[in-house]
SEFIDREN-270939 format. One record per residue (C-alpha): x, y, z; residue number from 1; residue in one letter. Coordinates in steps of 0.1 Angstrom, whole numbers, always signed. Layout:
(pt (X,Y,Z),NUM,A),
...
% end
This chain:
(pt (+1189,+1076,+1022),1,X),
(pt (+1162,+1065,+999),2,X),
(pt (+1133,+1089,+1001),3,X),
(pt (+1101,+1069,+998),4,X),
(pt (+1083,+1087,+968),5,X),
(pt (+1120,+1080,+950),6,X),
(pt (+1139,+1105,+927),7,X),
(pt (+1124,+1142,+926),8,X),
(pt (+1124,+1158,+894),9,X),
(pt (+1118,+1197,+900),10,X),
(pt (+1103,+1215,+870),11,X),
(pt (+1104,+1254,+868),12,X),
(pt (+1091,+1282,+850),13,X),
(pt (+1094,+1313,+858),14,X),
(pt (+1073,+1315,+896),15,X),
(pt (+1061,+1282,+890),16,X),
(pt (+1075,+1249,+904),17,X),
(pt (+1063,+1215,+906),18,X),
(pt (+1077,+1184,+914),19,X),
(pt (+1073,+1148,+900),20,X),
(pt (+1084,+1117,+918),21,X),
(pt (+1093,+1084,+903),22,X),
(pt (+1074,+1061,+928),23,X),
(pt (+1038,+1067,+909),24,X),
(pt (+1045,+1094,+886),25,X),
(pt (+1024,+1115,+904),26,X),
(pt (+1030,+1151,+916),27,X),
(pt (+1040,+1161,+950),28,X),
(pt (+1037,+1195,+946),29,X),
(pt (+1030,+1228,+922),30,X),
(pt (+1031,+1264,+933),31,X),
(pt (+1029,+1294,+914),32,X),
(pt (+1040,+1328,+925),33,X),
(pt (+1053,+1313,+958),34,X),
(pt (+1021,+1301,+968),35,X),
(pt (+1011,+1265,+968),36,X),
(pt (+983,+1255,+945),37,X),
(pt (+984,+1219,+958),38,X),
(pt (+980,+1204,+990),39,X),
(pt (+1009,+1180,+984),40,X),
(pt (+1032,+1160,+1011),41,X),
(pt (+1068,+1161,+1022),42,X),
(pt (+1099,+1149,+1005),43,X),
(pt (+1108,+1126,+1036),44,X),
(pt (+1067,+1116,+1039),45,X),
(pt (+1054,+1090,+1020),46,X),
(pt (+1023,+1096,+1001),47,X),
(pt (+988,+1098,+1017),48,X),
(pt (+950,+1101,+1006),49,X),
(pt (+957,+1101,+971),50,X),
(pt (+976,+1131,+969),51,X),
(pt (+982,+1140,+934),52,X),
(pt (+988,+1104,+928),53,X),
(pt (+985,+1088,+888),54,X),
(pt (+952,+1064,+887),55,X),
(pt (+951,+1039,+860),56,X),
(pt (+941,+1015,+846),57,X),
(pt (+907,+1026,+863),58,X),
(pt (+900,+1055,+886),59,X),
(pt (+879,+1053,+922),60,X),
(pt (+865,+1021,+929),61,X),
(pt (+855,+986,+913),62,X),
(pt (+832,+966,+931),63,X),
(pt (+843,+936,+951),64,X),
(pt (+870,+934,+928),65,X),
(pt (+859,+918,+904),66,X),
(pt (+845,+922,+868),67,X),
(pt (+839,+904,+836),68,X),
(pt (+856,+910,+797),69,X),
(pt (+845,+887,+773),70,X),
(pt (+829,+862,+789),71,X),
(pt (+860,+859,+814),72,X),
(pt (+857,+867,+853),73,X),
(pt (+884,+884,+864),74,X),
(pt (+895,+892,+903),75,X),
(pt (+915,+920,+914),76,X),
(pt (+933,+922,+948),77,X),
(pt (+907,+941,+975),78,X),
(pt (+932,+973,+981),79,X),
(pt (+906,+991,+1003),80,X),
(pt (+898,+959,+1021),81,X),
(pt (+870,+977,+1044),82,X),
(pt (+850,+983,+1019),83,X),
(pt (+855,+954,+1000),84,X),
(pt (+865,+969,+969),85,X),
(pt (+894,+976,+945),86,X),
(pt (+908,+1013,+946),87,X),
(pt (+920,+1039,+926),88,X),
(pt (+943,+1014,+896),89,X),
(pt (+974,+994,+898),90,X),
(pt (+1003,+1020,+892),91,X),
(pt (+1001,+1041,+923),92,X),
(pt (+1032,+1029,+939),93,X),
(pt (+1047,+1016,+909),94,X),
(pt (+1084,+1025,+900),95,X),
(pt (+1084,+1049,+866),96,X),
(pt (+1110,+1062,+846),97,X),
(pt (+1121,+1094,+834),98,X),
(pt (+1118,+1093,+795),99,X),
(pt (+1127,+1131,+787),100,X),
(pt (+1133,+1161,+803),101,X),
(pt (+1133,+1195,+802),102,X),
(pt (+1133,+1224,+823),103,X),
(pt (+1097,+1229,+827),104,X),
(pt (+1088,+1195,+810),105,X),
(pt (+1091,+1157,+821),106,X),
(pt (+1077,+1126,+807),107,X),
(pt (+1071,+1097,+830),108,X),
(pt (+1072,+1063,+816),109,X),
(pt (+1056,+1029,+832),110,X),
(pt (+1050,+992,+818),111,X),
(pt (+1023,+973,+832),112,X),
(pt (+1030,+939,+831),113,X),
(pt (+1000,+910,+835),114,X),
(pt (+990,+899,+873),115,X),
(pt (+962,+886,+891),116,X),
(pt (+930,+906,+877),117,X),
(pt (+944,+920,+850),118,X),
(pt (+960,+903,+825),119,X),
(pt (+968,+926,+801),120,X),
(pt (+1002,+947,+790),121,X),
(pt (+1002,+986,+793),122,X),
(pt (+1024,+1008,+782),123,X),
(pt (+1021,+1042,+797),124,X),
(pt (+1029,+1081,+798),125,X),
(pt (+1025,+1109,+821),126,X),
(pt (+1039,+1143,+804),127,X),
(pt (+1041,+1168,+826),128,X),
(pt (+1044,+1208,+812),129,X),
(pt (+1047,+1242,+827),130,X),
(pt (+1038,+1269,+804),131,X),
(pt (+1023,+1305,+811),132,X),
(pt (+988,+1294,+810),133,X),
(pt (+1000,+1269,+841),134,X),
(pt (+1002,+1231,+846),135,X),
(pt (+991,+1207,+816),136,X),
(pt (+992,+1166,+824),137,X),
(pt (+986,+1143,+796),138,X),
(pt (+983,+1106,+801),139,X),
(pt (+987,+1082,+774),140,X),
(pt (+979,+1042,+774),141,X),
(pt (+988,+1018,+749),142,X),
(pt (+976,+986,+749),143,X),
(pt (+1009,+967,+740),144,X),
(pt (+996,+935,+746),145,X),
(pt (+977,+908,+725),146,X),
(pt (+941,+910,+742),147,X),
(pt (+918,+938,+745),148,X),
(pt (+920,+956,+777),149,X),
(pt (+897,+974,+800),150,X),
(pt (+910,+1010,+805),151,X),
(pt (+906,+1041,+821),152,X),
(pt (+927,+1069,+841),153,X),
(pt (+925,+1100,+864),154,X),
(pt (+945,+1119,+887),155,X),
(pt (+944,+1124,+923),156,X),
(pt (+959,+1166,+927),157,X),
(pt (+943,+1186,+961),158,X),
(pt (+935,+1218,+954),159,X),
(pt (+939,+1248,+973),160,X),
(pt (+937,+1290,+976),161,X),
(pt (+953,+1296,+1008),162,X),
(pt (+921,+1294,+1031),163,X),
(pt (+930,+1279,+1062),164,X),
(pt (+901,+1249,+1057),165,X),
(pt (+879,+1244,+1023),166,X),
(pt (+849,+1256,+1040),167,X),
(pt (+851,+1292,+1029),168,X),
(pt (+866,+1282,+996),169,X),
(pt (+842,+1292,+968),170,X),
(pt (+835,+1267,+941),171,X),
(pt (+822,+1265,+908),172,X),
(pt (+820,+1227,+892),173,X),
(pt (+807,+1227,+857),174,X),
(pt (+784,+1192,+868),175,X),
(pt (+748,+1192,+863),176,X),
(pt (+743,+1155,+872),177,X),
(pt (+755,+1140,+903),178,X),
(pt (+765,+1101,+911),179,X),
(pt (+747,+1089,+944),180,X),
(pt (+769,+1063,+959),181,X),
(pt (+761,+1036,+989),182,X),
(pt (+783,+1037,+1017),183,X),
(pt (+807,+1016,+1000),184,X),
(pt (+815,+1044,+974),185,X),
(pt (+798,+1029,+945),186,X),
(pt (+775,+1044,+929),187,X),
(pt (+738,+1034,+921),188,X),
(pt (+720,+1060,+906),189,X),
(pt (+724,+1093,+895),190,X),
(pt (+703,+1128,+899),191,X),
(pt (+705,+1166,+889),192,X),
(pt (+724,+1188,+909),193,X),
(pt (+696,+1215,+908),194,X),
(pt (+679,+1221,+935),195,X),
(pt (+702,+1200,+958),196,X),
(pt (+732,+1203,+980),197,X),
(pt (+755,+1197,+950),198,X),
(pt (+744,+1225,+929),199,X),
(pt (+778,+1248,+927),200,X),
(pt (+774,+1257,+888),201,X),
(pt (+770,+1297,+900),202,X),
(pt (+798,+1291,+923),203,X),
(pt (+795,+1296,+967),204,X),
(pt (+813,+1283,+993),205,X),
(pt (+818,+1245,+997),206,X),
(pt (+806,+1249,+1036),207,X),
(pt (+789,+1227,+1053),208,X),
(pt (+785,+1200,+1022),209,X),
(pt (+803,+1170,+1027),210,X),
(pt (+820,+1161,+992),211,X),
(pt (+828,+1126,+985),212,X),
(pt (+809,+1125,+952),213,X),
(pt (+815,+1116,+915),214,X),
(pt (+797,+1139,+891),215,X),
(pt (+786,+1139,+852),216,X),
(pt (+775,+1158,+824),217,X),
(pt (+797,+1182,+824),218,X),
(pt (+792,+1220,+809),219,X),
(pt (+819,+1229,+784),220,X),
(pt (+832,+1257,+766),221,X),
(pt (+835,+1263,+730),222,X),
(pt (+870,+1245,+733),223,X),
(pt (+859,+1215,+747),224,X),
(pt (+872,+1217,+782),225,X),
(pt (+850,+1219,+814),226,X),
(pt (+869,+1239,+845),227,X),
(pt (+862,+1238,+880),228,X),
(pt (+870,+1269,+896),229,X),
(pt (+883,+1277,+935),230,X),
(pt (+887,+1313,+947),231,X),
(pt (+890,+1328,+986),232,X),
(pt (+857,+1346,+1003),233,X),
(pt (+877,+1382,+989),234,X),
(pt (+881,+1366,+950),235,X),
(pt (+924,+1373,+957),236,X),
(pt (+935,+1341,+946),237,X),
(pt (+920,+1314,+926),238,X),
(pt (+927,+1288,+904),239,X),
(pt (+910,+1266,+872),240,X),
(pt (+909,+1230,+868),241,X),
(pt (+904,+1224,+829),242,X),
(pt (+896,+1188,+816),243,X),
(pt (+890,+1180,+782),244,X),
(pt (+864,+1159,+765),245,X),
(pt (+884,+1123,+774),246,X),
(pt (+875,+1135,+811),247,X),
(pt (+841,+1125,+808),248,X),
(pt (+838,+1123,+849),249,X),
(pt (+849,+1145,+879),250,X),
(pt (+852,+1134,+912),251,X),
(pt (+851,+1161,+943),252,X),
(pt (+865,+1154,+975),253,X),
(pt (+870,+1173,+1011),254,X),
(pt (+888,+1142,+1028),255,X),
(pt (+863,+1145,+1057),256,X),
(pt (+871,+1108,+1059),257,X),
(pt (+909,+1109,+1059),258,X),
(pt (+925,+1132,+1091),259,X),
(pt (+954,+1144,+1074),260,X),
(pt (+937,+1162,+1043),261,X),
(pt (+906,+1167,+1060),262,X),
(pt (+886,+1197,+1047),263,X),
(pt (+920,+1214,+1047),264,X),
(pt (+920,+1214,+1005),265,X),
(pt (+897,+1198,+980),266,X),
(pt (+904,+1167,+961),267,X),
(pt (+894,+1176,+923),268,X),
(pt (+900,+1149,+906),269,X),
(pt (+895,+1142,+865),270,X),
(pt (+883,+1109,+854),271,X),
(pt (+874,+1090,+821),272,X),
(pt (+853,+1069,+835),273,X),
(pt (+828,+1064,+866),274,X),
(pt (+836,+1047,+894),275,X),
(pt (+830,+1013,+895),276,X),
(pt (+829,+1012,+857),277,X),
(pt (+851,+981,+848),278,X),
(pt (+814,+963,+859),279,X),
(pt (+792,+991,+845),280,X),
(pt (+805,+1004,+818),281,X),
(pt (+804,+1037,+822),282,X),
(pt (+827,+1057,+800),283,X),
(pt (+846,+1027,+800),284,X),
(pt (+873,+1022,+772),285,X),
(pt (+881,+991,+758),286,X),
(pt (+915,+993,+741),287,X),
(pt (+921,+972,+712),288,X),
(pt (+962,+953,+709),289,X),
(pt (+983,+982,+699),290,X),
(pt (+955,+1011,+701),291,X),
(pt (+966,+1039,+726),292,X),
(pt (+942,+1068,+746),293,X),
(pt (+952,+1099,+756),294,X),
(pt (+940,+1125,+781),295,X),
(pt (+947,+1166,+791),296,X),
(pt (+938,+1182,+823),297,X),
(pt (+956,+1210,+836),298,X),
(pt (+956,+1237,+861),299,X),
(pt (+961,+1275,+857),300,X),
(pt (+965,+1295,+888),301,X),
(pt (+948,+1331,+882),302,X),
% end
């Protein structure tokens, strides 16, 4: 029998295990110490909501599908058809490849070959390493083609401490500017988080806020990275999200929309680039014939 998210390649380390499947090259599932840190999906399901899923060559949403480069108008197929847009790339149920392999380290190969929309040739990379400090995942494109290409990634990974729903899960997000969307999930403006529902900068419990928002301006440490940080009402478990300074963008997520993650773990999701920004622009990287961009986030369960 052919599962549907393909072959499973189980890394370890120690109490740590995660699993990498070949259809996507996402993750299915990471746990550390015998407790899950993801909110992942069974080996005989196929993959729902996202769930931990690779998201290139753009992340969230684009508009109608369409968009411009150079003068050229180019039209993408509407893969959230009810909203009329374009979701979340072109590679999440795309067939990768195993390029090497270790123990606790895999790297996940993909081409993207030119098709309606996108006309352009990617070559890309998922590396995927357990260490002590945790989970790292490093994405690289290459722009193996001719043309310049529009380009950005992100990943999809549901977070969680154990707490039956996300409601009593405390969070801290390093954003200080939030994205307001319409109800088709683009966004058109932006604000501060002060003051507002979305403030979570001194960390409290996600409950009642509804969180289907991409967020900016991100505070960073002295390293670079920006971490988003869950723990349980009694501070026994938690966990960091670290992005570095590719991950311009951060996307947070309860799944109030979706019933089988809803509110049950939060979607934290790293981003290059805004939603929406093949047509806007923002944080938007154009990749010239043979130039390549890479990108670390990681998790590290406390």
């Amino acid at each position: 029998m052919t599962l549907p998210s393909g072959e499973q390649i189980e890394l370890t380390l120690g109490e740590q295990r995660a699993v990498v499947v070949e259809v996507g090259g996402g993750l299915r599932t990471y746990s550390a110490g015998g407790r899950d840190v993801l909110r992942g999906y069974g080996v005989e399901e196929m993959c729902s909501g996202g769930r931990g899923q690779v998201l290139v060559p753009w992340t969230n949403r684009i508009e109608d599908g369409a968009y411009e480069l150079d003068g050229q108008r180019l039209q993408l197929a509407l893969t959230e058809p009810a909203q009329r847009n374009a979701i979340h790339g072109l590679v999440r149920w795309a067939v990768w490849s195993v390029a090497d392999r270790e123990p606790s380290r895999v790297v996940m190969e993909h081409l993207l070959h030119p098709q309606p929309g996108y006309p352009f040739v990617l070559a890309l990379s998922v590396e995927y390493v357990l260490s002590e400090q945790g989970l790292r995942v490093t994405t690289t494109g290459t722009n193996v083609g001719a043309r310049p290409c529009p380009y950005g990634c992100g990943a999809h990974p549901y977070l969680t401490v154990g707490t039956e729903t996300v409601d009593t899960t405390v969070l801290r997000s390093p954003a200080a500017t939030v994205l307001r969307s319409d109800e088709r999930g683009i966004p058109r403006d932006s604000a501060p988080v002060e003051g507002t529902e979305f403030e979570f900068r001194s960390g409290r419990s996600i409950s009642p806020v509804r969180l289907d928002h991409a967020f900016s301006d991100l505070e960073r440490g002295e390293d670079g990275l920006a971490c988003v940080e869950l723990s349980d009402p009694q501070g026994e478990r938690g966990l960091t999200l670290w992005l570095d300074e590719s991950y311009r963008y951060l996307m947070l997520f309860t799944g109030d929309s979706l019933p089988d993650v809803a509110r049950c773990s939060l979607a934290v999701e790293p981003m290059t680039c805004a939603p929406n920004a093949f047509r806007s622009g923002d944080g938007l990287v154009r990749l010239e014939s043979g130039e390549k961009f890479a990108a670390s986030w990681g998790i590290s369960p406390a």
